[in-house]
NUNU-863806 format. One record per residue: residue in three letters; z negated, y, x of N, C-alpha, C in turn. Coordinates in nm, 3 decimals, padded with zeros to 5 digits. Layout:
<atoms>
<atom><code>Ala</code><n_up>Z</n_up><n_north>Y</n_north><n_east>X</n_east><ca_up>Z</ca_up><ca_north>Y</ca_north><ca_east>X</ca_east><c_up>Z</c_up><c_north>Y</c_north><c_east>X</c_east></atom>
...
</atoms>
This chain:
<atoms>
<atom><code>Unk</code><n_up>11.923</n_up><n_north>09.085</n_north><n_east>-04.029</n_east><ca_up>12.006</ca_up><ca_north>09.193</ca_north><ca_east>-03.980</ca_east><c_up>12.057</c_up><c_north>09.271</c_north><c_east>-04.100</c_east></atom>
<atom><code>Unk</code><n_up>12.055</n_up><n_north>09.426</n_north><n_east>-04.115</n_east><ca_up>12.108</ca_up><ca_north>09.490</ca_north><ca_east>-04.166</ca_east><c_up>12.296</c_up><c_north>09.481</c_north><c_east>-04.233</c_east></atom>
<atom><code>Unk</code><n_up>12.287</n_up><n_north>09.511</n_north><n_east>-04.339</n_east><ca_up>12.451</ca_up><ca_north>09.537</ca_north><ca_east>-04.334</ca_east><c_up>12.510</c_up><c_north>09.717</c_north><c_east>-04.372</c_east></atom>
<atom><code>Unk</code><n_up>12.564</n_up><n_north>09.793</n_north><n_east>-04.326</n_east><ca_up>12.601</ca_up><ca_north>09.880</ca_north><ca_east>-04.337</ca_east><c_up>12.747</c_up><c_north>09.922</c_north><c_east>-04.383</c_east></atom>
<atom><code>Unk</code><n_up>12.756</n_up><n_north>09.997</n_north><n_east>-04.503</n_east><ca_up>12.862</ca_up><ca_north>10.014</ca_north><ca_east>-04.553</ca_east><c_up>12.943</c_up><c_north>10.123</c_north><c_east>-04.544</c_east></atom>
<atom><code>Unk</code><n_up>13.101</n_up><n_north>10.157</n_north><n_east>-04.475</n_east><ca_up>13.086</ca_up><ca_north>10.325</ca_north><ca_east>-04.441</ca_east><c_up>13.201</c_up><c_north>10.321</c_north><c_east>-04.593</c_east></atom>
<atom><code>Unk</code><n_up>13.196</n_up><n_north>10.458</n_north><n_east>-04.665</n_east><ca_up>13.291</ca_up><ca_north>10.482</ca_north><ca_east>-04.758</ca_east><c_up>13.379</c_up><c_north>10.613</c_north><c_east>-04.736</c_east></atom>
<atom><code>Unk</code><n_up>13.501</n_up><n_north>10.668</n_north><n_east>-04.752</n_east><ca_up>13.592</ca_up><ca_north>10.718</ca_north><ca_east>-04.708</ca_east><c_up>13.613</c_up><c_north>10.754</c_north><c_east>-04.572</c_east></atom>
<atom><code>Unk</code><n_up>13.593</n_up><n_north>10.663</n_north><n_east>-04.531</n_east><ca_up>13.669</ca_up><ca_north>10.625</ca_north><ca_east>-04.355</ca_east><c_up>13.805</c_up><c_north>10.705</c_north><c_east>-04.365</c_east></atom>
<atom><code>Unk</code><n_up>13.863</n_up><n_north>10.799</n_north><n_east>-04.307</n_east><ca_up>13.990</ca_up><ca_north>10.836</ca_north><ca_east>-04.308</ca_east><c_up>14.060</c_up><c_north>10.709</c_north><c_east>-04.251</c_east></atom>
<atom><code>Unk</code><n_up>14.190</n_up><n_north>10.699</n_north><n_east>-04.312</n_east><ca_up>14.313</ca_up><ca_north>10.586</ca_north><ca_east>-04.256</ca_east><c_up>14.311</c_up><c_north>10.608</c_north><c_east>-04.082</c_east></atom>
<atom><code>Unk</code><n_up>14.330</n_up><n_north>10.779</n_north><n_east>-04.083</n_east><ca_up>14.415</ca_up><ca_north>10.746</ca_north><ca_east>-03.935</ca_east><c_up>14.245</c_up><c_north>10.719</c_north><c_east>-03.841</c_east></atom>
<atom><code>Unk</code><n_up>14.125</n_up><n_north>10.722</n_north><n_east>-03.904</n_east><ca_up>14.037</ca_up><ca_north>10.664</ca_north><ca_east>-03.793</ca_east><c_up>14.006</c_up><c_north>10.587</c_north><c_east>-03.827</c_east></atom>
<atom><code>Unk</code><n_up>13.995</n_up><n_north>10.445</n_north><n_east>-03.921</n_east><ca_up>14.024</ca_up><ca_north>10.325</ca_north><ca_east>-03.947</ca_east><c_up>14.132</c_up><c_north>10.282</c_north><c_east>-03.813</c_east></atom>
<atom><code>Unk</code><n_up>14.246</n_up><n_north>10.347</n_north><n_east>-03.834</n_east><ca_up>14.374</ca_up><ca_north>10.296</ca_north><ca_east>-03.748</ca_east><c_up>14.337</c_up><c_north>10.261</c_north><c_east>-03.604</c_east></atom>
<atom><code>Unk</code><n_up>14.283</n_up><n_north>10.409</n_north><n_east>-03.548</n_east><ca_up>14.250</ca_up><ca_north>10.423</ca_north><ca_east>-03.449</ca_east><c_up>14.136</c_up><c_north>10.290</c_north><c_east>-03.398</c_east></atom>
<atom><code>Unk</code><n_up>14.022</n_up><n_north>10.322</n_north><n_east>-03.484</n_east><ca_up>13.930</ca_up><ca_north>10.223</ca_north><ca_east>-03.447</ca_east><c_up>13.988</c_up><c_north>10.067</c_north><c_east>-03.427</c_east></atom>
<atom><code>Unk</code><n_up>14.099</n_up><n_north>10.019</n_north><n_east>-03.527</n_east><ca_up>14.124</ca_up><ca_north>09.879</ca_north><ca_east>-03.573</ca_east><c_up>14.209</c_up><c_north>09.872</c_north><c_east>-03.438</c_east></atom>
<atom><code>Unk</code><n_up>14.276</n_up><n_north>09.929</n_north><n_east>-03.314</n_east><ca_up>14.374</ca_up><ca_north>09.970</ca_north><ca_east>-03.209</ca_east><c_up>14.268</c_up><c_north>09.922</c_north><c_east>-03.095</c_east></atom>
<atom><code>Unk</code><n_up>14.170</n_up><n_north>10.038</n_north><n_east>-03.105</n_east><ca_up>14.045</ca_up><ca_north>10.028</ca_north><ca_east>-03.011</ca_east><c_up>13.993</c_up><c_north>09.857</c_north><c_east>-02.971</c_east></atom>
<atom><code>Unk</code><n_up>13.960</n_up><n_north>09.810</n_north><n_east>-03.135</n_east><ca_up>13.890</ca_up><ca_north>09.735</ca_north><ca_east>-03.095</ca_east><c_up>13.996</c_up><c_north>09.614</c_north><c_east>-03.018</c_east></atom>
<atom><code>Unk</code><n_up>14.168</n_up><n_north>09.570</n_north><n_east>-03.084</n_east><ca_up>14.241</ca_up><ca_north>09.544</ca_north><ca_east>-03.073</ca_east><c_up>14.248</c_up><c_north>09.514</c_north><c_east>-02.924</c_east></atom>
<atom><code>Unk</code><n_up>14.267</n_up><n_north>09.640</n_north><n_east>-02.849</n_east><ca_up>14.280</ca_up><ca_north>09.647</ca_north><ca_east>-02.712</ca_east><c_up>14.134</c_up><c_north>09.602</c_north><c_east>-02.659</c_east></atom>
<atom><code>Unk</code><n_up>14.007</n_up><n_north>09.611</n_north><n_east>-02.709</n_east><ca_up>13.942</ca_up><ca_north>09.595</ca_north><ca_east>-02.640</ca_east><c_up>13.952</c_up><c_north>09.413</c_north><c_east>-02.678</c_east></atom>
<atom><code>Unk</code><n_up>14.023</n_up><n_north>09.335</n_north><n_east>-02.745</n_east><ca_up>14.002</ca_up><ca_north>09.196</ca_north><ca_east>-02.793</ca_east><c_up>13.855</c_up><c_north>09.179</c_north><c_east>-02.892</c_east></atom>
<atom><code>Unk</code><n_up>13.822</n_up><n_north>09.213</n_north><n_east>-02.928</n_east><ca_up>13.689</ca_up><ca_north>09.258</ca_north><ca_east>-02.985</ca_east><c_up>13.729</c_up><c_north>09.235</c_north><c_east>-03.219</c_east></atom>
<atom><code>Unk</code><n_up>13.638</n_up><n_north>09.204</n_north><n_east>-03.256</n_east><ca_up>13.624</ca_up><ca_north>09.235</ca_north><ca_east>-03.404</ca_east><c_up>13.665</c_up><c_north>09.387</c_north><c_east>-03.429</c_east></atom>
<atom><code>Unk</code><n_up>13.662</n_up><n_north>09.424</n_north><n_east>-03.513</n_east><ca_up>13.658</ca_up><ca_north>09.578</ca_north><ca_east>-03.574</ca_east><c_up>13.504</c_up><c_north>09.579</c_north><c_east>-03.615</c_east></atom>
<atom><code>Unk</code><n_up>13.459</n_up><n_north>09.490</n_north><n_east>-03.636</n_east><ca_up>13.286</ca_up><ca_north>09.531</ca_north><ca_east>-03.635</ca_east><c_up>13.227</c_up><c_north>09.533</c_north><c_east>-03.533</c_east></atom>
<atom><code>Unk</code><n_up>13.244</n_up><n_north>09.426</n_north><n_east>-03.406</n_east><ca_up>13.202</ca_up><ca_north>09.443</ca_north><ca_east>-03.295</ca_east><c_up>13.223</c_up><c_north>09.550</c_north><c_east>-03.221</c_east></atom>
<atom><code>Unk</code><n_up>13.346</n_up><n_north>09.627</n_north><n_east>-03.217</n_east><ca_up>13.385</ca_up><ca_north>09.760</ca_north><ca_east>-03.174</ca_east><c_up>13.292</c_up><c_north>09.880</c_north><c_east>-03.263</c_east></atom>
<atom><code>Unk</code><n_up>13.333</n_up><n_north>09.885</n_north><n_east>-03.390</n_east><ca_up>13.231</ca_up><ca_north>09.960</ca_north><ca_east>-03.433</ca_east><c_up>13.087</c_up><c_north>10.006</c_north><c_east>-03.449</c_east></atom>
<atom><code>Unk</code><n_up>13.042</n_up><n_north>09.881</n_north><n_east>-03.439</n_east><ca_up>12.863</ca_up><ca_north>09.840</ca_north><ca_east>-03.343</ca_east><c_up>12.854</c_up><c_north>09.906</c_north><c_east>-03.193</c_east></atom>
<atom><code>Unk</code><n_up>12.971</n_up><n_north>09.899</n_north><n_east>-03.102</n_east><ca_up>12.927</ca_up><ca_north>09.924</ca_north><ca_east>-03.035</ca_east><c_up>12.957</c_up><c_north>10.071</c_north><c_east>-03.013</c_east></atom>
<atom><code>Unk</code><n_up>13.046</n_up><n_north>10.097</n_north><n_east>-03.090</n_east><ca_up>13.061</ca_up><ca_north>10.299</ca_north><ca_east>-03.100</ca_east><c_up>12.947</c_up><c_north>10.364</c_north><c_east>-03.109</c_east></atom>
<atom><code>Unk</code><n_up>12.923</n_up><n_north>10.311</n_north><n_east>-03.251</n_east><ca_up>12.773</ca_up><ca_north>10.340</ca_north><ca_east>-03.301</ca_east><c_up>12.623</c_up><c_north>10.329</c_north><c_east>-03.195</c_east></atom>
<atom><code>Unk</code><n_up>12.661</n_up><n_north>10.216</n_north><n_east>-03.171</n_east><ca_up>12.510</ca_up><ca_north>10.294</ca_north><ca_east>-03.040</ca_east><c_up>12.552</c_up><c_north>10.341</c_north><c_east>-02.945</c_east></atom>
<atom><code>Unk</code><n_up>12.676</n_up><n_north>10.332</n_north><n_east>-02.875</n_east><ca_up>12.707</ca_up><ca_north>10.445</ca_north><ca_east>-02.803</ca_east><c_up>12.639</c_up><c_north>10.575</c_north><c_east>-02.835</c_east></atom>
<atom><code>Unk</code><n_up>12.716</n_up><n_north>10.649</n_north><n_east>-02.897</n_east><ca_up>12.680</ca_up><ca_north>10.766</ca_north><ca_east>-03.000</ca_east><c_up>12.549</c_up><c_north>10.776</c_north><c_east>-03.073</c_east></atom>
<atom><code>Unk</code><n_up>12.421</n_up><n_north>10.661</n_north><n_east>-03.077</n_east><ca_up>12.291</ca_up><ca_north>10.661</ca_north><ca_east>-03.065</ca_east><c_up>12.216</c_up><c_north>10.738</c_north><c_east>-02.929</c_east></atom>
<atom><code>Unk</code><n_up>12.297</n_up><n_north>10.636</n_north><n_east>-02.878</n_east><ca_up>12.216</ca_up><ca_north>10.636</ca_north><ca_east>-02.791</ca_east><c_up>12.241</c_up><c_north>10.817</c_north><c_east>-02.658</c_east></atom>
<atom><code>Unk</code><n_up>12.386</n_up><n_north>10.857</n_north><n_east>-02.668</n_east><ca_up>12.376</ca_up><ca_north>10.967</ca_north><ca_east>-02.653</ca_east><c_up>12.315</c_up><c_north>11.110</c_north><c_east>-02.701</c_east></atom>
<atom><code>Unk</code><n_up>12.301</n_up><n_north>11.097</n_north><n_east>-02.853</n_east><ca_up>12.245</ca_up><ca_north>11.152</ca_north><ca_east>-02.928</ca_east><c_up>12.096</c_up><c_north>11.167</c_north><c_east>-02.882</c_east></atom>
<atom><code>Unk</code><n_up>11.995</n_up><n_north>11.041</n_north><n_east>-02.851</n_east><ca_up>11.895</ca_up><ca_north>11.014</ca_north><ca_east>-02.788</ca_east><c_up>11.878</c_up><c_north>11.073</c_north><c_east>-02.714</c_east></atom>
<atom><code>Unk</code><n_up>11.933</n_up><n_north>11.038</n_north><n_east>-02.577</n_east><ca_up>11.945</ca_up><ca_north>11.147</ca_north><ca_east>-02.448</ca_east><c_up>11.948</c_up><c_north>11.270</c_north><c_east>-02.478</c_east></atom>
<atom><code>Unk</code><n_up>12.030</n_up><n_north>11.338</n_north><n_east>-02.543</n_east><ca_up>11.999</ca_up><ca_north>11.475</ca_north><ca_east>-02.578</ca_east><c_up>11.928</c_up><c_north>11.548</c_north><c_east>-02.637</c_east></atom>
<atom><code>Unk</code><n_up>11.889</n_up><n_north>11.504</n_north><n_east>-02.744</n_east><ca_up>11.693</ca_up><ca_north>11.541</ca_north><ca_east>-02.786</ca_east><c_up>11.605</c_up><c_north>11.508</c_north><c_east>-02.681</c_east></atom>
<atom><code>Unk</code><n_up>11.641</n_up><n_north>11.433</n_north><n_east>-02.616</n_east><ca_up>11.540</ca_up><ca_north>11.418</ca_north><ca_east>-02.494</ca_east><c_up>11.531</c_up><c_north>11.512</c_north><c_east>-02.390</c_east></atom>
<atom><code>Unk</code><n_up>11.697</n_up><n_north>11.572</n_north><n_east>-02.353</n_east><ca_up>11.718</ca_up><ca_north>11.676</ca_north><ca_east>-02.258</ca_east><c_up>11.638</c_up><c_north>11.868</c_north><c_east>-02.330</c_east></atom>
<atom><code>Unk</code><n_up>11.658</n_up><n_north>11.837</n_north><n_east>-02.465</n_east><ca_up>11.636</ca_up><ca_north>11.959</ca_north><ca_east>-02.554</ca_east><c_up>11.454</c_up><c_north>11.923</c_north><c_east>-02.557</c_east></atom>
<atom><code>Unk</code><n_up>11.415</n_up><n_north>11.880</n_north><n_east>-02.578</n_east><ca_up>11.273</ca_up><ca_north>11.840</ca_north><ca_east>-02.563</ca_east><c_up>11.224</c_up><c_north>11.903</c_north><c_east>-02.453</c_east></atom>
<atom><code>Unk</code><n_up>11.282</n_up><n_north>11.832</n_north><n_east>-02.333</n_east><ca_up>11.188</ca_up><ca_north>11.905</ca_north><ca_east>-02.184</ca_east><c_up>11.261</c_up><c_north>12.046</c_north><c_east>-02.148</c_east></atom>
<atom><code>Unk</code><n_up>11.357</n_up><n_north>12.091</n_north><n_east>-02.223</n_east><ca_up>11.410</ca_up><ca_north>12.237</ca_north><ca_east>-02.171</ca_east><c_up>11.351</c_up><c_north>12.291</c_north><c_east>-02.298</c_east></atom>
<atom><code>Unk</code><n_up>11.235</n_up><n_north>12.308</n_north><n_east>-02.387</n_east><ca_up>11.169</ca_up><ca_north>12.343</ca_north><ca_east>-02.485</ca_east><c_up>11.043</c_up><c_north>12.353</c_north><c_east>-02.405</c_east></atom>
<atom><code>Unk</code><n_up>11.029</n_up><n_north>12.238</n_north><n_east>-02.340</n_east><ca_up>10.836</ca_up><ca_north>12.210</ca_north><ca_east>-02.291</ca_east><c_up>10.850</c_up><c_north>12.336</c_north><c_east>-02.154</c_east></atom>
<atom><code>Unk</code><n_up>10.995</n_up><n_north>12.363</n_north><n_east>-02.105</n_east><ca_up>11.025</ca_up><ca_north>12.415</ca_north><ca_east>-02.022</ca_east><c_up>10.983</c_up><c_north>12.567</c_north><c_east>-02.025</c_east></atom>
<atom><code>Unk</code><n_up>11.081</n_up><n_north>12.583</n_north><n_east>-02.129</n_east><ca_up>11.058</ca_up><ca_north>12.724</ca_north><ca_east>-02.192</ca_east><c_up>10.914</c_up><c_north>12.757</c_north><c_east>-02.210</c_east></atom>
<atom><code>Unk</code><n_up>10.831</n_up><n_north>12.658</n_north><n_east>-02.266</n_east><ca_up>10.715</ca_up><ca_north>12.697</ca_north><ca_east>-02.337</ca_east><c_up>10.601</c_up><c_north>12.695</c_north><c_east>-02.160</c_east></atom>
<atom><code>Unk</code><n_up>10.631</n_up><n_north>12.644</n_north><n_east>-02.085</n_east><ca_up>10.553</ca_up><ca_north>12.643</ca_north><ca_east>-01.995</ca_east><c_up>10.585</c_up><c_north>12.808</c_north><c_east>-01.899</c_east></atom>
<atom><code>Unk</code><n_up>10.742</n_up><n_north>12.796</n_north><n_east>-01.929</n_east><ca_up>10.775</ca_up><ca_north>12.987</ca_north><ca_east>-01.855</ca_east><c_up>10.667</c_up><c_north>13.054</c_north><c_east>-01.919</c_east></atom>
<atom><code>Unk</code><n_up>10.705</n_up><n_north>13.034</n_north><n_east>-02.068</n_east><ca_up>10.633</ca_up><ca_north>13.189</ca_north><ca_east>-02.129</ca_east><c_up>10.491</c_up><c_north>13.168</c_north><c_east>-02.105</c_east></atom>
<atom><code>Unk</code><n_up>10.382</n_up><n_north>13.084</n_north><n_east>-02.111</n_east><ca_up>10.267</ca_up><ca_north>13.040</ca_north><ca_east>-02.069</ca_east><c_up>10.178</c_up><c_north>13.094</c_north><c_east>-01.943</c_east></atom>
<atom><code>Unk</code><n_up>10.323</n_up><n_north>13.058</n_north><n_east>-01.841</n_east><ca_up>10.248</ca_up><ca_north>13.129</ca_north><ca_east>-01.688</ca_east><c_up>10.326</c_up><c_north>13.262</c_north><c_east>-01.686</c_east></atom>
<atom><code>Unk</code><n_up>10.422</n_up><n_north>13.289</n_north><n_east>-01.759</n_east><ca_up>10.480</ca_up><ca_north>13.420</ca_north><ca_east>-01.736</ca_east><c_up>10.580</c_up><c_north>13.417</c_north><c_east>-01.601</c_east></atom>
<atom><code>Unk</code><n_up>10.651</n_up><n_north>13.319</n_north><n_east>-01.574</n_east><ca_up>10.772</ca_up><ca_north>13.352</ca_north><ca_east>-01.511</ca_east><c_up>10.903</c_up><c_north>13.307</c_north><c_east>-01.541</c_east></atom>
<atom><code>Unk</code><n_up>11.011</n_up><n_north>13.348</n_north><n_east>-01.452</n_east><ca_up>11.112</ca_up><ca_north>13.337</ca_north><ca_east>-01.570</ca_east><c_up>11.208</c_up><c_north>13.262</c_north><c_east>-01.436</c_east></atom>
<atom><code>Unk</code><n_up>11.318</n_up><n_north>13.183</n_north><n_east>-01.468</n_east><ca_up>11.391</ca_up><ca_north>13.099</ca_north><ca_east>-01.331</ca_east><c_up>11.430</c_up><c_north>13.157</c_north><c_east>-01.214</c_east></atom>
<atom><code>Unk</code><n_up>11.465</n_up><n_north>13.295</n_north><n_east>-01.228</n_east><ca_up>11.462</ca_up><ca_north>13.388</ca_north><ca_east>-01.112</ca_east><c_up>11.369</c_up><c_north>13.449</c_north><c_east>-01.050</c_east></atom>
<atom><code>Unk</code><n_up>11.233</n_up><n_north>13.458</n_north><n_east>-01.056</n_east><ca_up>11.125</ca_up><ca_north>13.446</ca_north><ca_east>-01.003</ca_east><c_up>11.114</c_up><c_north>13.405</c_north><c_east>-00.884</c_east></atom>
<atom><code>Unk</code><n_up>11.136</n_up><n_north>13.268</n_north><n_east>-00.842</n_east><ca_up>11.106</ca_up><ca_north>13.171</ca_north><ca_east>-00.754</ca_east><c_up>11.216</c_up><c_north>13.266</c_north><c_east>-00.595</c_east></atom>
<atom><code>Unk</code><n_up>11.318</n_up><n_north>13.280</n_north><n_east>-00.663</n_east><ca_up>11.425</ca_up><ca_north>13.326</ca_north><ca_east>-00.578</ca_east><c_up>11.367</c_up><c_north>13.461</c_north><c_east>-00.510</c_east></atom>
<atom><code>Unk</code><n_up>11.294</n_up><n_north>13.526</n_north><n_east>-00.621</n_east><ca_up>11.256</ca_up><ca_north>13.708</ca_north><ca_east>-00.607</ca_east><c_up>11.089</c_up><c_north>13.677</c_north><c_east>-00.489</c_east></atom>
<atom><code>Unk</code><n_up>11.040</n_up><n_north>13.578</n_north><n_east>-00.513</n_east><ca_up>10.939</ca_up><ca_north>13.520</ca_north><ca_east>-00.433</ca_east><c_up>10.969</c_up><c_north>13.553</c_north><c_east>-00.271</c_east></atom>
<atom><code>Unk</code><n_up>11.052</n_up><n_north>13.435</n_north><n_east>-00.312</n_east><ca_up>11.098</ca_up><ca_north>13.374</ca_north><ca_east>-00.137</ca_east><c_up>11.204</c_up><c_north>13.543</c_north><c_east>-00.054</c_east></atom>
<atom><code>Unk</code><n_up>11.207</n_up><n_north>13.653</n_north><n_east>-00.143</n_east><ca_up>11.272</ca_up><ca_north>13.730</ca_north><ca_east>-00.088</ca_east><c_up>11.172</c_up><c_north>13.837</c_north><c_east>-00.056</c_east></atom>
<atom><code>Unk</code><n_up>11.046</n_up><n_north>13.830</n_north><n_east>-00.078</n_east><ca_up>10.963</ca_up><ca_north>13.904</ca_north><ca_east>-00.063</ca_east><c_up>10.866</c_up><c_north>13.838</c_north><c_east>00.034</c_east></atom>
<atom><code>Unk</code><n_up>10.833</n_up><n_north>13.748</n_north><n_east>00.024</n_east><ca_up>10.773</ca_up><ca_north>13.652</ca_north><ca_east>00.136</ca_east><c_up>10.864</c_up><c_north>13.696</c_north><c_east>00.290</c_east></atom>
<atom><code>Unk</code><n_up>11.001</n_up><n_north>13.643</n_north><n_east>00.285</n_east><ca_up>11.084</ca_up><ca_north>13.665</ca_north><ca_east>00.425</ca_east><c_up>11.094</c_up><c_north>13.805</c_north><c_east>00.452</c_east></atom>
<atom><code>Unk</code><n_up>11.063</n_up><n_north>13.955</n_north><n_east>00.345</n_east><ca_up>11.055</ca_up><ca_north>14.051</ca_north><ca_east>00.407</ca_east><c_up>10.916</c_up><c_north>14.136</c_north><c_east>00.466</c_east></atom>
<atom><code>Unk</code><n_up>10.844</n_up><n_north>14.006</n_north><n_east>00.448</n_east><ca_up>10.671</ca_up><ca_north>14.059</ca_north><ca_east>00.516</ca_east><c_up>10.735</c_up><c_north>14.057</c_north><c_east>00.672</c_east></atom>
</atoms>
């Protein structure tokens, strides 16, 4: 297992964190492990969300329509 070292931690988020983990009954490393992939793992999700609204984009410009399209469709269809 890795060891990771953080250097100028501000006091008052040291404080905060050392409170956190406190209340949660937890280490200050165990709390901090689990911040940390928290905040992985959201990070994750969101390149993931930016990824398919990219493949998104790139598939509009491709066929040439744009999200209001679909709407301008169905309003021309119901006025045949």
């Amino acid at each position: 297992m890795a060891t990771l070292y953080l250097r100028g931690v501000p006091q008052e988020l040291y404080d905060e964190l050392k409170a956190l983990a406190a209340s949660e009954a937890q280490s200050l490393n165990a709390e901090a492990l689990a911040i940390f992939a928290q905040g992985m793992h959201q990070r994750r999700v969101q390149g993931q969300r930016r990824a398919a609204l990219a493949d998104l984009d790139a598939l509009r410009a491709r066929i040439g329509r744009t999200p209001g399209d679909s709407l301008q469709l169905l309003r021309e269809d119901r006025a045949r």
